[in-house]
SENUKE-520936 format. One record per atom (N, C-alpha, C): x, y, z. Coordinates in steps of 0.1 Angstrom, whole numbers, plus 5000, padded with zeros to 4 digits. Atoms other than C-alpha are relative to their C-alpha. Example, Ala and Ser with C-alpha at 12.3 -4.5 7.8 and 13.67 -1.06 7.14 Angstrom:
2
500949885000
512349555078
500950125000
499149895000
513749895071
499250115008
# end
This chain:
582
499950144997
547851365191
498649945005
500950044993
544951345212
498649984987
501050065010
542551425182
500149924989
499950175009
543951155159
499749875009
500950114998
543450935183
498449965002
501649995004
539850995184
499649944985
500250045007
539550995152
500649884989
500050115006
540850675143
499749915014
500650084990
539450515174
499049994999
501150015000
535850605168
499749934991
500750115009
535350425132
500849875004
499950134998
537350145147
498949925011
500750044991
534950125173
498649964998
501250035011
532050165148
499949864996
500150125009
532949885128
500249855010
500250154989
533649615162
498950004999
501250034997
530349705171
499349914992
501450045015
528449655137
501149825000
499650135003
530949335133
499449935010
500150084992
530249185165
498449975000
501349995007
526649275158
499249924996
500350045012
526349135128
500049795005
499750124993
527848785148
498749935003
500950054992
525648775173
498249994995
501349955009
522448855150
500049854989
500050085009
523148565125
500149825011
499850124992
523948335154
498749985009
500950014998
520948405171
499149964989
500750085013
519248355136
500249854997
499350105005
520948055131
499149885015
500750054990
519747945165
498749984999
501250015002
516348005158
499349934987
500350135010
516147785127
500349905003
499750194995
517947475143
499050005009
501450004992
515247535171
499049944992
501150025006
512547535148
499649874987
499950095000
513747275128
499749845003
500150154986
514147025158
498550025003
501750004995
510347155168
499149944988
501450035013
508847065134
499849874999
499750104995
511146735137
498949895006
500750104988
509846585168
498450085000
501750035002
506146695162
499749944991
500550125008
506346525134
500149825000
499850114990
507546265153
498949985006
501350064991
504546265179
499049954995
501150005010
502246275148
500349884990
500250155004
503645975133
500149905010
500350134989
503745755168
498049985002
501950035004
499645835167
499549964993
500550095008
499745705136
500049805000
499250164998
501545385147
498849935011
501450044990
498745315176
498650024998
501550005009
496045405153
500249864992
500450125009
497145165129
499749855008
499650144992
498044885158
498049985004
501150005002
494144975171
499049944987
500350025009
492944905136
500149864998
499950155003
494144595130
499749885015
500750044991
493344495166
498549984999
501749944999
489644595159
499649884982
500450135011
489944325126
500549915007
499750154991
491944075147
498649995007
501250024988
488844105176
498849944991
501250075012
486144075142
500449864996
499450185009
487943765130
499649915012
499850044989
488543595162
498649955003
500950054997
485343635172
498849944989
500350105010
483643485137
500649835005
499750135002
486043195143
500049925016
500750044988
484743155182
500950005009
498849974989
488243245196
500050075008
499949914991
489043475225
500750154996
500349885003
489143835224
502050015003
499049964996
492743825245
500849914996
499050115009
494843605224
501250055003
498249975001
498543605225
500650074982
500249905012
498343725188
500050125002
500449895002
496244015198
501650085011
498849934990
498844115231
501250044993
498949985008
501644075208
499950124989
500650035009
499744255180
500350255014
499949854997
499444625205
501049995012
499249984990
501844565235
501350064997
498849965005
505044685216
499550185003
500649874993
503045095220
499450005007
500750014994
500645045242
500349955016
499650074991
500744995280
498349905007
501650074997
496944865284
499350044988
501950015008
493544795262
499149935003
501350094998
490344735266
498850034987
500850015009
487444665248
498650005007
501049954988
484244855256
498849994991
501149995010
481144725241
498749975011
501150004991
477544725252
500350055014
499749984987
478444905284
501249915009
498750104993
480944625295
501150054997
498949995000
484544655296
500949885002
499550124995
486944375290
502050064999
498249995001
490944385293
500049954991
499350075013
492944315263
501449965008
498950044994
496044335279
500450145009
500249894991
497244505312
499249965013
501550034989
495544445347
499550125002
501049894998
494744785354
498850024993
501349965001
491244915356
500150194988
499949915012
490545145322
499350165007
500449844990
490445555336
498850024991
501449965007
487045705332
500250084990
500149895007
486545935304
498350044998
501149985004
483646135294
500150074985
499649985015
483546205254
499050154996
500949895004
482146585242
499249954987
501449995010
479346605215
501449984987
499550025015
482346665189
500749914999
499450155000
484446355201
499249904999
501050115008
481546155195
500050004986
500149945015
481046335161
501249874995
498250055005
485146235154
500149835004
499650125001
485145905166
499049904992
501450075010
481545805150
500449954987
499450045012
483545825121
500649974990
498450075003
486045615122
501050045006
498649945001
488845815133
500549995013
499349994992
490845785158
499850065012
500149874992
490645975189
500749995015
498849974991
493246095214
499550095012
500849954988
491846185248
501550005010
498649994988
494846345272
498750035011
500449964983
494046285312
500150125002
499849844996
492946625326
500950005010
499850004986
494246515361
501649914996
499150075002
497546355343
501350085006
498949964996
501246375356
500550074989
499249875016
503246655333
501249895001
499050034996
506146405345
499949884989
500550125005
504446055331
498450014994
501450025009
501246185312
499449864994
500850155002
498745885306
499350094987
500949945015
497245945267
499449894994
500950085007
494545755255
499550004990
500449985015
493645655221
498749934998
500850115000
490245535213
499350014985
500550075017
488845315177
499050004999
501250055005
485345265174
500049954986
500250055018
484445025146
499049905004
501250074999
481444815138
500049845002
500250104995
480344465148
499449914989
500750085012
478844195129
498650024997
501449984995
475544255144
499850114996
500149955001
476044565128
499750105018
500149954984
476444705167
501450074995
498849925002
479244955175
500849955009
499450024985
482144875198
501550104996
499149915002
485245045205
501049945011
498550084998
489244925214
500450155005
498849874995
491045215239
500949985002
498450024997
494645215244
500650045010
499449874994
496745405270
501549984993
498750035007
499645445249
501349995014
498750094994
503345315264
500750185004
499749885000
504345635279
501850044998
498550025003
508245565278
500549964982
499949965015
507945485242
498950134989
500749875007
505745775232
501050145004
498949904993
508046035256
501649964996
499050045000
511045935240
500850064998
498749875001
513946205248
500849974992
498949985007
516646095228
499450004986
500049985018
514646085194
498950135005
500749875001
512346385207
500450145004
499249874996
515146635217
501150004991
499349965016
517046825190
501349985007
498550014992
521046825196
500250115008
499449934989
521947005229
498850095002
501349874994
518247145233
498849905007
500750104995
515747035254
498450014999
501050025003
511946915248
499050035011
501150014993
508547005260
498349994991
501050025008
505346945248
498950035007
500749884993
502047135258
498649984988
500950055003
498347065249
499250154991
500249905008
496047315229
499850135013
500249904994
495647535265
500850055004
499350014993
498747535272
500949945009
499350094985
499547305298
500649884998
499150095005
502247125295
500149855003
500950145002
501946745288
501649915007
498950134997
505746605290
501250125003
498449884998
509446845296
501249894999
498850044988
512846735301
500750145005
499149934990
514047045320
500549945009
499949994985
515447055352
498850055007
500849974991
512647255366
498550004987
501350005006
508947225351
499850174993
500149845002
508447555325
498250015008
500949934993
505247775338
498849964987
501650055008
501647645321
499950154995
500749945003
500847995323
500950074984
499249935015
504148135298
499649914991
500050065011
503447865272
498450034999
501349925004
499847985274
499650144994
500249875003
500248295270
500950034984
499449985019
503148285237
500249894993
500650075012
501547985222
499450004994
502150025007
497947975219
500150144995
500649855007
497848355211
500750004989
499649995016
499948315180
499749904988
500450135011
499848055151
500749884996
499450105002
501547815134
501149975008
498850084993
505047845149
500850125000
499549854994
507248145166
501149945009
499050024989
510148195190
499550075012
500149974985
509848255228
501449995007
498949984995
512348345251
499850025018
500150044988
512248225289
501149955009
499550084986
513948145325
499449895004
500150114993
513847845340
501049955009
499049964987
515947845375
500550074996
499549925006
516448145364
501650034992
498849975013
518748085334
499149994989
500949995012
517748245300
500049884993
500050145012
516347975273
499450104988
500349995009
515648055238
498949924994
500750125009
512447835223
499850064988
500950035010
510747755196
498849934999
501250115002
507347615188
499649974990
500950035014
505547455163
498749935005
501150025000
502247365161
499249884995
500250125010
501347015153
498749955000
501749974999
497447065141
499749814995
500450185000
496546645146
498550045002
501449994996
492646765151
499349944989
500550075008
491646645118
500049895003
499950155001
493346305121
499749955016
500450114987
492746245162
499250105011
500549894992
490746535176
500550065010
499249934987
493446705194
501050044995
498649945007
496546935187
500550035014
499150014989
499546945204
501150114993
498949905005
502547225205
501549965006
498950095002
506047125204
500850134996
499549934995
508547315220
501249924999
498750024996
512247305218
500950125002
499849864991
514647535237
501349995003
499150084994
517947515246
501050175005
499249914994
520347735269
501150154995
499349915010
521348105257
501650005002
498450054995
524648085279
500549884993
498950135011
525647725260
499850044988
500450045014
523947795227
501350154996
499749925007
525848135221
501950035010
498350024994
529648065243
500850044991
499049975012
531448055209
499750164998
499849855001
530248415200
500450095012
499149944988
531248525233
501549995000
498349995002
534748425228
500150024989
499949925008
534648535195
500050135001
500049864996
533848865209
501050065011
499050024988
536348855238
501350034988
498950035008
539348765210
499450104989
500049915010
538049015184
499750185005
499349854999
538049315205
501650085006
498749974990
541349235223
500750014985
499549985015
542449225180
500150154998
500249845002
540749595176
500750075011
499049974989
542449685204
501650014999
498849975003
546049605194
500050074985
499749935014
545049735157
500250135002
499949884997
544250045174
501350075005
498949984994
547550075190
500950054990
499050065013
549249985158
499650134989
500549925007
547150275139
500250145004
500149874994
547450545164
501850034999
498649995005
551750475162
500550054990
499649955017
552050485123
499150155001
500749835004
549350805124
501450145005
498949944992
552050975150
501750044988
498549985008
554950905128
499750104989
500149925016
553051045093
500150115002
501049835000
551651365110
501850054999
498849964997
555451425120
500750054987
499149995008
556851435088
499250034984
500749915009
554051605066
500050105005
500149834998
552851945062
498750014991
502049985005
549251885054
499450084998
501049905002
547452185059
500750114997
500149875011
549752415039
500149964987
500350155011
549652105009
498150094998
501649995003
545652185017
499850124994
500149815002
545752605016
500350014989
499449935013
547952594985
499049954988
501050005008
545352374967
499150064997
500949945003
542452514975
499950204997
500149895007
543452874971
500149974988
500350055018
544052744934
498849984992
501950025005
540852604931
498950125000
501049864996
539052934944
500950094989
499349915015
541353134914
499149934994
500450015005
540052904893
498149984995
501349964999
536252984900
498749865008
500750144995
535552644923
499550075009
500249944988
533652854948
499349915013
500550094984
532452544971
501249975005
498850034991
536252474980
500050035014
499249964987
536852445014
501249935006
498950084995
539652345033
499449935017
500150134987
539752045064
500950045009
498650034988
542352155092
499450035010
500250044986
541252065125
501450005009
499150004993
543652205148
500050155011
499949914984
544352445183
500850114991
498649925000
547252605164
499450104990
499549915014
547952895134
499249944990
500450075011
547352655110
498049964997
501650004998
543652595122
499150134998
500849775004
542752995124
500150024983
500249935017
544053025088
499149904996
501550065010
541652735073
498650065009
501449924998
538852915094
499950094994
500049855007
539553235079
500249994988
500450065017
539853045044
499150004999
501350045005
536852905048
498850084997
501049895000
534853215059
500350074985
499749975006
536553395035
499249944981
500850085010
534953125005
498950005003
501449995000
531853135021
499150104999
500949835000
531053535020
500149984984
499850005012
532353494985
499249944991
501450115004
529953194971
499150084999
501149914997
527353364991
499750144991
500149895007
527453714976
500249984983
500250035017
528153574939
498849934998
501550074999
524553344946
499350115002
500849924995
523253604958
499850144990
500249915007
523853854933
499149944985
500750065008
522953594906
498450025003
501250015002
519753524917
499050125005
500949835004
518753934920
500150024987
500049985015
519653924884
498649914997
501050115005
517253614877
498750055005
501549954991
514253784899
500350164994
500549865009
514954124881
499649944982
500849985019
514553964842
498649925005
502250095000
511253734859
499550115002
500849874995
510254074870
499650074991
500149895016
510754264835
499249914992
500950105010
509453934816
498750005005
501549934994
506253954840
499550134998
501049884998
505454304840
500350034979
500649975016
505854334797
499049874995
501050154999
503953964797
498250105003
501549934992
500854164818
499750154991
500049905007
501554464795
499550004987
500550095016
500854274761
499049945005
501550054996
498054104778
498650075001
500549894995
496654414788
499350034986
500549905014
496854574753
498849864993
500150085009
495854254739
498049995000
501750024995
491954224756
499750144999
500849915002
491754594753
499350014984
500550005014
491854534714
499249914998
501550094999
489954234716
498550075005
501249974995
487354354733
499650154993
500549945012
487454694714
499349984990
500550035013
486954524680
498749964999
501750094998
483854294697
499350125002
501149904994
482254624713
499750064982
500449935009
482754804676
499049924992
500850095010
481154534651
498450065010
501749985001
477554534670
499750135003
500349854996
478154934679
500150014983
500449895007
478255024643
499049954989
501649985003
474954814634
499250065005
500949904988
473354974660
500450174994
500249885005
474455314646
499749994988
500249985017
474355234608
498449965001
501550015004
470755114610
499250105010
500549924989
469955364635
500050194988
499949905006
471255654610
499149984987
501150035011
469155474582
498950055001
501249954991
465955514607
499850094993
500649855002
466455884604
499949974988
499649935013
467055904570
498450004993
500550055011
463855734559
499050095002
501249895000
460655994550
498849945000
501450065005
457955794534
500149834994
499650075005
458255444542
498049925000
501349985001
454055384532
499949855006
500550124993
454254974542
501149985012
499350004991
456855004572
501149865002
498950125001
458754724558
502050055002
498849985001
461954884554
500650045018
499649954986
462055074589
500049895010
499850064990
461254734606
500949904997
498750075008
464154554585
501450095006
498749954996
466654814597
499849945017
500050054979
465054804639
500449854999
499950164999
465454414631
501650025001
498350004998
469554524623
500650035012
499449884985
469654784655
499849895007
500150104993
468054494674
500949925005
498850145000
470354194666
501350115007
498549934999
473454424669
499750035015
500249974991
471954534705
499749875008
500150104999
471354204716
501549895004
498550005001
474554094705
501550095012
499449964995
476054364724
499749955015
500250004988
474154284753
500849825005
499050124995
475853934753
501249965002
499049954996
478954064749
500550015013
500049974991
478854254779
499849885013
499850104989
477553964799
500849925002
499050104998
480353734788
501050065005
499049924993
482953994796
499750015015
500050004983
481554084833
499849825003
500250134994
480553654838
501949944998
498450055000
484853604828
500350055011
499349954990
485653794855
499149965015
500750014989
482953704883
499749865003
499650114991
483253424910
498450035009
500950004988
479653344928
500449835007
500350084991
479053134956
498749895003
501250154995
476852814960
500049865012
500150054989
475752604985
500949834997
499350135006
477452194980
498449954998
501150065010
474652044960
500449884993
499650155014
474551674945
499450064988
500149945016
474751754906
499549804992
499950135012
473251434882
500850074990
499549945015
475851504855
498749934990
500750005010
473651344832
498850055001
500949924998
470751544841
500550194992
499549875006
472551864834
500349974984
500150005009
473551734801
498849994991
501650005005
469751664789
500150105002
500449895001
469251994802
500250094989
499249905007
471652174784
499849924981
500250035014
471051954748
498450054999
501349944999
467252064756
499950204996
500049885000
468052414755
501050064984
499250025011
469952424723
499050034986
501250025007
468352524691
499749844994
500250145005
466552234671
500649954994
498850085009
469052184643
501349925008
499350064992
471552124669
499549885009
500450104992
469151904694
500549884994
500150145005
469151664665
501549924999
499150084998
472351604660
501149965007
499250004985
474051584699
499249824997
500050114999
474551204702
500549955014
499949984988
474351114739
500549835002
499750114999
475950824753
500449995018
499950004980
475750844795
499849865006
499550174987
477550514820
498750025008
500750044986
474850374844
500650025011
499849974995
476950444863
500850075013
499149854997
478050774867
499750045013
500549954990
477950924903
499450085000
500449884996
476351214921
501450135003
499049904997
479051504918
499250135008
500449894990
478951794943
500450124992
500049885004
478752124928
499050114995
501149935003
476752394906
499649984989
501050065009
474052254885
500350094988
500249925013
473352564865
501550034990
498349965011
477252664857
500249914992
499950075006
477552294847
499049964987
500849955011
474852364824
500250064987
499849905013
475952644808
501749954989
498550135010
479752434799
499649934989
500250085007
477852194783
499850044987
500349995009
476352414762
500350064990
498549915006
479352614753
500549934992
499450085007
480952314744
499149974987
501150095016
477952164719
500050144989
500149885009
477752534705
501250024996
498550015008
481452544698
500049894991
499750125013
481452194679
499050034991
500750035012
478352264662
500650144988
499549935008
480052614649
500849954992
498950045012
482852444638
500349844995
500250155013
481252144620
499150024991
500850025008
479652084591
498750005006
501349984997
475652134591
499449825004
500450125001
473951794601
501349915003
499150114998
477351644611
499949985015
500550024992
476851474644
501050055010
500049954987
477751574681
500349885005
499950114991
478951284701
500650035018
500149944986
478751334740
499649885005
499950134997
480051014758
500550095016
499849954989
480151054797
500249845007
500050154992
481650744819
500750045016
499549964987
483150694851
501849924999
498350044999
487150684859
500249955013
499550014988
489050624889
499950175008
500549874991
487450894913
499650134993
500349915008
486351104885
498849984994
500650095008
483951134860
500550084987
499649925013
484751214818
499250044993
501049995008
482751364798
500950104985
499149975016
484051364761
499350084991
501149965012
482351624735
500749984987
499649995008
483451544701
499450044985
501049975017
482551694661
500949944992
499450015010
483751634632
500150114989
499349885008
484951954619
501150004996
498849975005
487752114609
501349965011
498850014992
489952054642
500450075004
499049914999
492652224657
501450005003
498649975003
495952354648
500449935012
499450014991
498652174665
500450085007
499649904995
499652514679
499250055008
501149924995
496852634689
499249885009
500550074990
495652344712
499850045018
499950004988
496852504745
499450144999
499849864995
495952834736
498450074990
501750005014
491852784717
499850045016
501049964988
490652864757
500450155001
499849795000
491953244756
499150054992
501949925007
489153464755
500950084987
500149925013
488553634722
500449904988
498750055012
490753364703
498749894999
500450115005
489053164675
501549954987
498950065001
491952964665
499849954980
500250035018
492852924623
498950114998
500949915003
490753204617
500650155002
499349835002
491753584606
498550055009
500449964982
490453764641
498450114989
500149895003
489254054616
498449934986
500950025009
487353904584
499649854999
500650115002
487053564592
499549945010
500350054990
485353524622
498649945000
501350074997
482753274636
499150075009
500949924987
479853394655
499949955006
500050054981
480053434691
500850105002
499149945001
482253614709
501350005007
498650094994
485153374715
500650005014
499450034989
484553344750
499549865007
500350154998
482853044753
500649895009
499050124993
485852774760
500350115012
499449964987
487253024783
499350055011
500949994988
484153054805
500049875002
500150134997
484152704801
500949925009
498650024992
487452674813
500050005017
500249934988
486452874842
499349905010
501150094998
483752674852
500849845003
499050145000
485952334850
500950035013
499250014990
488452474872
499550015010
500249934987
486652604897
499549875010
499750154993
485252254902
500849975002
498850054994
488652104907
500049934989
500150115016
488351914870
501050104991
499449975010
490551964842
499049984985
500150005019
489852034801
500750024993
499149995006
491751954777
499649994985
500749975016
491352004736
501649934992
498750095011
492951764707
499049954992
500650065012
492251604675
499749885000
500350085004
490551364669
499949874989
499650045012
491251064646
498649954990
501049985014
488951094613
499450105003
500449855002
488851464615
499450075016
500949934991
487151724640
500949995012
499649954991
488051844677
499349905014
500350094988
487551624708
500450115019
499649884986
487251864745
499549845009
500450124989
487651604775
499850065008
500049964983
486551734809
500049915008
500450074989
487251554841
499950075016
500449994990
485751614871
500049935012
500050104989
486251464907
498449985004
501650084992
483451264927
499650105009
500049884989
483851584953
500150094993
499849845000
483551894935
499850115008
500349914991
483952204956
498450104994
500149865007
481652454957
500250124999
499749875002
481752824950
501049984983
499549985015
482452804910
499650114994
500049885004
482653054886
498549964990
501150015006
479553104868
500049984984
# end
């Protein structure tokens, strides 16, 4: 009883969580878009009342031009009428004087920076907040400069109407409350109860950007804001940030009593679940329903069956001793399998290495015999000859013993250089330096027809000059074998993504689609009878070449080309190691 109720307690406990969760996650989201809304709102609100006292300035600043053309007074009932609706005073500040427009007060000092001269010089508007202003009743001044008849400058300042600029009920969103805060922070206007802190709107406004949430006390009860960023610097050389915020305890009540009333729900469901469970268990026979299936299943060769019975009693020992029972069983049939699969990879490996074996000893037999039985047949000639009076003949056979000795000797070196690994220091390689080299070394009939085609580009690769040398020349001597006389060599070298390619291509005969993966095994000249139809060399070429490729960390790969002949790509990374095969 005890562990049913667990387990139907815990996923109901799961899923309140994640439900209630999920509530309070969307409500908070939800929160923070009506926030941000109302912040974008009422700055765009402050940003159109500046435009409303720019424009009133403006037309003040043609009223004053007219007026004074037509010899009238500066302070007309026109003009009063004309800015006193925003404005709580103006004056008009030309040649050093100062006159009232309307208003008795005396106009607060300002002093204007190098770039508010710049900004007002040209035309525009300019919004100068008191440093020393009340955060309560901020005093904000707007000032016009515009030109004279006399071609002179003069300039109309305002202190805008602070009760119609601060206007709470169109600058606070529904049931949140307004603050407003200059570009350092410090806050310009509120309606809290308590003034928030200059230094927190300093610290998570200015250091972010356009517009973010914040989350603050104020008498110590949490608030939720938002800000936005209302960049007015172009149109009045000054930005202001625009804050709305409103109480976590009011904004999120409803999800609290939604969460109150939806766990006292999970709560009686729980009750209601753990009752009906009581009744079912009573009147089944579950776990020998479970036993009889899955013994069935295990007859019929299901060997992952196991059985579920969680219990103190009989019934729990025997599904443990099921289960063990299916697990030695599995185990030991996997286990026998895969000594069967690791004895045929064992037998297919060691007759694989056994045919390989035989395979290079006859290879390499057949190569040692050919230039061993010039070297004896013109060697047995030698003796034979008595009276050769112009020594033509005897230096016609040493020319056979020669070649055939020669031959042998390169044999030999290609066999011991397949098998030997030297060591080099890391060295920058010009690839296209090594290939000059290697078309330089080449006989003449071949020089002519290697057609070179090397990227400005190409980098400095790290590895071994000479090995990369002898590749090249492997390759050009393989295409020129198996192309036509005078058919051209094309050897195109560019740069990839962290690589470089270097393409050799002929126009020969090609190669078998079968034989593509398998032209780099020493001895093998591919489409060709091993015995009487072979090319000279002694078919190790690609597969020193091979050698050489990998050892750098580059791949080669061999395919046909379209309009005949054989195409070998090598790529090579920008980093080759070194220590390559020679």
């Amino acid at each position: 009883m005890l562990l049913f109720a667990v387990g139907a307690l815990l996923p109901l406990i799961v899923f309140a969580t994640l439900s209630v969760t999920t509530v309070t996650q969307q409500m908070r989201a939800d929160l923070r878009a009506t926030l941000h809304d109302a912040a974008k709102t009422s700055g765009m609100g402050l940003a159109a009342r500046f435009g409303q006292v720019a424009g009133d300035l403006r037309l003040t600043a043609d009223l004053l031009i007219s007026r004074r053309a037509d010899g009238g007074w500066s302070a007309s009932e026109e003009l009063k009428g004309q800015i006193r609706q925003h404005c709580a005073a103006a004056w008009l500040v030309e040649d050093g004087s100062v006159e009232t427009l309307i208003g008795g007060e005396s106009m607060p000092p300002f002093a204007l920076s190098v770039a508010q001269e710049e900004h007002a010089a040209k035309g525009f508007p300019l919004v100068l907040l008191d440093s020393e202003m009340d955060a309560i009743d901020p005093t904000i001044l707007m000032l016009l400069e515009f030109s004279r008849e006399d071609e002179g400058r003069a300039r109309v300042v305002a202190a805008i109407n602070p009760s119609w600029f601060w206007d709470p009920q169109e600058l606070r969103g529904a049931n949140c409350h307004f603050a407003a805060c200059d570009a350092s922070g410090r806050v310009l206007y509120h309606t809290f109860r308590q003034p928030p802190a200059d230094e927190l709107l300093a610290a998570s406004v200015t250091r972010l950007n356009s517009s973010g949430s914040l989350e603050w006390q104020i008498d110590g009860e949490p608030f939720m804001g938002r800000y936005w960023h209302a960049f007015l610097r172009p149109q009045y050389g000054v930005d202001l940030w625009v804050v709305q915020s409103r109480s976590q305890a009011e904004a999120f009540a409803v999800g609290r009593s939604f969460e109150r009333g939806f766990w006292l729900t999970a709560a009686c469901t729980l009750l209601c679940v753990i009752l009906a469970g009581l009744i079912t268990m009573r009147r089944t026979l579950d776990p020998i329903v479970s036993l009889r299936d899955a013994t069935k299943r295990l007859g019929r060769g299901e060997l992952e069956v196991r059985v579920d019975i969680e219990s103190n009693d009989e019934f729990g020992e025997l599904g443990m001793a099921f289960n063990d029972m299916a697990e030695r069983l599995q185990h030991n049939i996997l286990h026998r399998e895969q000594t069967e699969k690791e004895l045929v990879a064992s037998r297919d490996a060691a007759l694989a290495a056994v045919k390989a074996k035989a395979e290079f000893v006859t290879n390499v037999s057949h190569e040692f015999r050919t230039p061993m039985a010039e070297i004896l047949g013109a060697t047995e000639i030698l003796t034979q000859i008595e009276d050769d009076a112009g020594g033509e003949v005897r230096e016609e056979f040493s020319e056979i013993a020669l070649h055939g000795a020669k031959r042998l000797a390169r044999l030999l070196d290609d066999v011991l250089e397949l098998g030997e690994t030297k060591s080099c220091d890391d060295a920058g390689v010009d690839l296209g330096a090594t290939i000059e080299e290697a078309v330089s070394g080449m006989p003449a009939q071949v020089v002519d027809r290697v057609r070179r085609c090397v990227a400005a580009d190409v980098p400095t690769l790290t590895g071994d000059h000479d090995s990369l040398v002898a590749t090249w020349r492997r390759l050009f001597d393989n295409a020129a074998k198996f192309s036509d006389a005078g058919a051209p060599i094309d050897v195109v070298v560019e740069r990839g993504d962290d690589e470089v390619v270097v393409t050799v291509a002929d126009r020969g005969v090609g190669i078998g689609p079968d034989h593509l993966e398998t032209v780099f095994d020493p001895f093998a000249q591919v489409d060709r009878d091993q015995l009487v139809d072979k090319a000279q060399g002694t078919g190790l070429g690609l597969t020193l070449a091979k050698a050489v490729v990998d050892a750098h960390g580059g791949t080669i790969r061999a395919a046909n080309r379209a309009g005949g002949g054989a195409e070998f790509t090598v790529r090579l990374p920008a980093g080759s190691r070194a220590g390559v095969g020679g």
